[in-house]
Residue, then its C-alpha position, 0 to 999 in steps of 0.5 A: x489475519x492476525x487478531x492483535x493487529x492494533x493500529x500502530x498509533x495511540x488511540x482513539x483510532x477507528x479502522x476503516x480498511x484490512x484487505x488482504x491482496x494476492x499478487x505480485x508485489x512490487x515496489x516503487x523506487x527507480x525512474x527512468x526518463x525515455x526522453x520527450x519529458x517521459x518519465x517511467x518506473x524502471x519495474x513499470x511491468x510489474x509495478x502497475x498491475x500490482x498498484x492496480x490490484x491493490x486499488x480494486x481491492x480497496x474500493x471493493x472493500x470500501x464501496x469507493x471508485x477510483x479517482x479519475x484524474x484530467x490534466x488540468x482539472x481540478x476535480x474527479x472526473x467521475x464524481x465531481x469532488x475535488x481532487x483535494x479533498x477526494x476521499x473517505x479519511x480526511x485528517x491523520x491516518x495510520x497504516x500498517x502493511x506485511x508484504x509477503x514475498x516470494x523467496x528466492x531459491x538461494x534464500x531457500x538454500x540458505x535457510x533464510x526465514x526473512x527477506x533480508x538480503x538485495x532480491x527483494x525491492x526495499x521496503x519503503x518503495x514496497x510501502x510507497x507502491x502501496x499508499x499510492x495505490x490506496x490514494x488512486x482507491x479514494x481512501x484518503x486524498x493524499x498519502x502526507x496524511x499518513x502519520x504512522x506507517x508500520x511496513x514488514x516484508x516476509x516470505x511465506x514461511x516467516x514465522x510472522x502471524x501476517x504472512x500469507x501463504x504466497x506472495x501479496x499483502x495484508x493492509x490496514x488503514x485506521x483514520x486517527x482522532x482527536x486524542x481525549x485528556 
């Protein structure tokens, strides 16, 4: 991980997570109805266990559990707290995600050193993929405290000090103050 990774905000600001997760990542975006008011991701497949694989990862990390959801209740199935405020940030939070994807062959041909091209999903459904996760993992309650989000998508080869060597993400989280005068 890169040493100068700062948050991308102005201080004060103390970072709370930096995973690095190994996995397919997929982003979040087209919804398809199934009819009956059933509602799926179109990429349900893959989306959920890369979702899944960013949560266990950042409750490891931060010693959280996942917040456990009934309909019609207001509270954490596992704990009590309430839905609300149910997480280690409250307030402003600032996070930053490289997603490392993996490069297709035509890119490879073609030299290519970024994704930039329509084989990979867009990187705001790569980010929202990953704030939801990191709600489900209790890092913050809700992904509207998110004031400052700094997402990059890379191959493994990109010259990029985040890039990982195969497919996944780096992501930081800093939990933002009160500026000082």
């Amino acid at each position: 991980m890169s040493e100068a990774a700062s948050a991308p905000a102005a201080p004060p600001a103390t970072r709370i997570l930096d995973i690095t997760v190994i996995g397919t990542p997929a982003g979040q975006g087209a919804i398809s109805f199934k009819g009956h008011g059933k509602a799926v991701h179109s990429n349900h497949d893959v989306l959920m266990p890369w979702r899944t694989t960013i949560t266990k990862a950042a409750t490891r990390a931060l010693g959280t559990h996942q917040r456990v959801r009934v309909k019609k209740m207001p509270n954490c199935r596992a704990c009590g707290k309430p839905n609300r405020t149910h997480g280690e940030i409250a307030g402003p939070v600032a996070v930053q995600i490289v997603v490392t994807v993996k490069r297709s062959p035509t890119a490879a041909k073609r030299g290519d050193l970024w994704p930039a091209n329509r084989t990979t999903s867009d990187i705001d459904h790569h980010a929202r993929a990953v704030l939801d996760a990191l709600c489900n993992a209790s890092v913050f309650p809700d992904d509207g405290q998110v004031v400052a989000l700094e997402v990059q998508k890379v191959f493994p080869i990109t010259p990029h000090p985040d890039a990982l060597p195969k497919p996944g993400a780096t992501i930081r989280v800093w939990k933002l103050g009160v500026p000082t005068a």
